[in-house]
C-alpha positions as CSV (number, residue, x, y, z in Angstrom):
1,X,-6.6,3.0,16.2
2,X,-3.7,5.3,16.3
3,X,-3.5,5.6,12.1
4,X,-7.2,6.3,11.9
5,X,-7.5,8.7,9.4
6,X,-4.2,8.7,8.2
7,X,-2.4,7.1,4.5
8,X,1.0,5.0,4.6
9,X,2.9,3.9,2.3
10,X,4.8,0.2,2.4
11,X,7.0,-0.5,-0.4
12,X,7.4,-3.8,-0.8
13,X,3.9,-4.6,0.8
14,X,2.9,-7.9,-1.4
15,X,5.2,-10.2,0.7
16,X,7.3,-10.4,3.7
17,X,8.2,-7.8,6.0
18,X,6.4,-4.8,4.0
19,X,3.4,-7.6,3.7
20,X,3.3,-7.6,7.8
21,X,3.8,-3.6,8.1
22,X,1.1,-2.7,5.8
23,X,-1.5,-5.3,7.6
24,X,-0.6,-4.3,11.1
25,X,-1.1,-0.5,9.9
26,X,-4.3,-1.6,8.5
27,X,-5.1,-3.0,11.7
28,X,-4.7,0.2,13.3
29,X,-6.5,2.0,10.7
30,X,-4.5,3.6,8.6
31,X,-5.3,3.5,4.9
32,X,-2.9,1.5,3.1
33,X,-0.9,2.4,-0.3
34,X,0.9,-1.3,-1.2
35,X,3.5,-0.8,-4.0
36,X,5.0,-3.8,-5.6
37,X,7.2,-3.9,-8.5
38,X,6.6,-7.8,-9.3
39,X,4.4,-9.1,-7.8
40,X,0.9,-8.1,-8.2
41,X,-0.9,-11.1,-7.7
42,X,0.5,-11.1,-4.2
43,X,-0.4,-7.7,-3.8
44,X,-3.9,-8.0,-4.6
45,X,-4.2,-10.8,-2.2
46,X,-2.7,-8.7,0.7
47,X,-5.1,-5.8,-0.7
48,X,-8.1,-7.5,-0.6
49,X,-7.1,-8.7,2.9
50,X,-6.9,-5.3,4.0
51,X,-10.2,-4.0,2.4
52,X,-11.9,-6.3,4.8
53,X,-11.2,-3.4,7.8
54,X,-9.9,-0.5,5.9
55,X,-9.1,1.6,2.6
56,X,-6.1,-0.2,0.7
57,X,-4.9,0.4,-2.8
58,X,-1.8,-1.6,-4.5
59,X,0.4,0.6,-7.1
60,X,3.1,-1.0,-9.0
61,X,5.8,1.6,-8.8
62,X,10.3,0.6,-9.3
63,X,10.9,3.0,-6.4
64,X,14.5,3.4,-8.2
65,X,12.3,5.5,-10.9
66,X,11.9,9.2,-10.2
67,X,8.7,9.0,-13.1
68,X,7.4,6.2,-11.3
69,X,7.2,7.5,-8.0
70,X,6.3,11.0,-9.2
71,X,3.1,8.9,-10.9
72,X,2.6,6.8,-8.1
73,X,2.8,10.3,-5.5
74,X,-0.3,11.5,-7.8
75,X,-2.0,8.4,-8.1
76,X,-2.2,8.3,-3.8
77,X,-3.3,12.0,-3.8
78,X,-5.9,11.3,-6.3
79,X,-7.2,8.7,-4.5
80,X,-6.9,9.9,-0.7
């Protein structure tokens, strides 16, 4: 449980690569921020998956944004 405690991050965490970071920091037990930017039904899925063994939240954000990410940055501070 070396992420006990802490938040990450995975941008593109609905699928994939970013799908099998943010489950194996999950795993460790980090709490998970997922952003998508399409798919959210994926996202959820993975989500729910998470909530199972830790915290998880899924944000859509365009990373390419500077509002977005700004919004998304508060959203995780809110929350965490």
């Amino acid at each position: 449980m070396a992420f006990k405690g802490k938040v990450v991050l995975v941008t593109g965490s609905s699928r994939g690569i970013g799908k099998a970071i943010a489950l194996a920091f999950a795993k460790e037990g980090a709490k998970v921020v997922m952003n998508y930017s399409k798919s959210e039904k994926e996202a959820n899925e993975v989500m729910n998956e998470i909530k199972k063994s830790s915290d998880a939240i899924a944000i859509k954000c365009d990373v390419s944004n500077e509002k977005q990410v700004k919004e998304m940055i508060e959203k995780i501070i809110r929350k965490f």
